[in-house]
N, C-alpha and C positions, 0 to 999 in steps of 0.2 A: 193535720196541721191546718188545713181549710177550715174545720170546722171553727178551731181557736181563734183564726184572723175571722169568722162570720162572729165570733160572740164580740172581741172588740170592738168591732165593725158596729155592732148592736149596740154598745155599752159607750160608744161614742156617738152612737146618735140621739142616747136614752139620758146625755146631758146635755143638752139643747136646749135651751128655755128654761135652765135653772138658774139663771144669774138673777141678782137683787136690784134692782134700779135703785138708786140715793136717792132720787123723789119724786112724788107721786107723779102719776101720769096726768092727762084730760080725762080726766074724770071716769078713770077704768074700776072705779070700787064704786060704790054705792051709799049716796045718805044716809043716817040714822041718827039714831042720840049720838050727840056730840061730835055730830060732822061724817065725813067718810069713813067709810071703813075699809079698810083696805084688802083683798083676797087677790090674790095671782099666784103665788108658791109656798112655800111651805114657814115663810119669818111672814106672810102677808105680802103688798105690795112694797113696801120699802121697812128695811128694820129700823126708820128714825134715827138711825146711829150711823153718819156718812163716813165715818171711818172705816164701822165692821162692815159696812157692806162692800166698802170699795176692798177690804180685806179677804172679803169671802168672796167673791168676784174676781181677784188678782189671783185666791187660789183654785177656785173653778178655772179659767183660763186655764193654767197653769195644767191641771189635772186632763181636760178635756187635750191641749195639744199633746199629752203624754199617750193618752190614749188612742189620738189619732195616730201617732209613732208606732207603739204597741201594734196598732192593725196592720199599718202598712208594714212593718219589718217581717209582721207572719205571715201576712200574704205572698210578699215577696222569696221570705224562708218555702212558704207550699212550695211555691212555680218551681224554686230551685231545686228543691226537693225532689220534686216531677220531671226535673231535666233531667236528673243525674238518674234517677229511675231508667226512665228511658234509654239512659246511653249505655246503662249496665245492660238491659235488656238484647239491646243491638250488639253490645260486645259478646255477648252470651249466646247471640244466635252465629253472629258472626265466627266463632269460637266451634261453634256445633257445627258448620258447613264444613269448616276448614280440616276439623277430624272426620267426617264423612267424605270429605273428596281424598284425603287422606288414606282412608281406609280401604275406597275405592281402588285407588292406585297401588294397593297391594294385594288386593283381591287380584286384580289384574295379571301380577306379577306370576 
């Protein structure tokens, strides 16, 4: 279960920096024929279209706080996971003394 909340964990850090700005920066692309050009991600620096970007950015959002949900519920599922581990564990030993003092007490006999 740990491993699962470390990949979210990853795959939420691994969308960081992929939003679209609506438009250009101070001058974060570079001159050439017919002005800037734009490089930061994968549409360029802004896709020229301030709808689809504020649209693929409302869904980025959207995806990245799901993701961030997704890690922390499994992380939280591990620890609990690792509680109950533990308590089975202690009832288990627990369990093992009580029929050994048990047993004891009849050897006795």
């Amino acid at each position: 279960m740990q491993g699962a909340a470390d990949a979210a964990e990853a795959a939420s850090n691994g969308l960081r920096g992929t939003d679209v700005p609506l438009t250009l920066g101070d001058g974060d692309g570079f001159l050439g024929i017919g002005g800037m050009v734009p490089a930061d991600n994968a549409f360029g620096r802004t896709l020229g279209m301030p709808a689809v970007a504020a649209a693929y950015n409302d869904h980025l959002a959207k995806i990245q706080k799901l993701v961030a949900q997704l890690h922390q519920t499994t992380a939280d599922t591990s620890h609990a996971l690792m509680r109950v581990a533990e308590l089975y564990e202690k009832a288990d030993e627990d369990s093992k003394q009580r029929v050994n003092r048990a047993a004891a007490g009849l050897e006795g006999n």
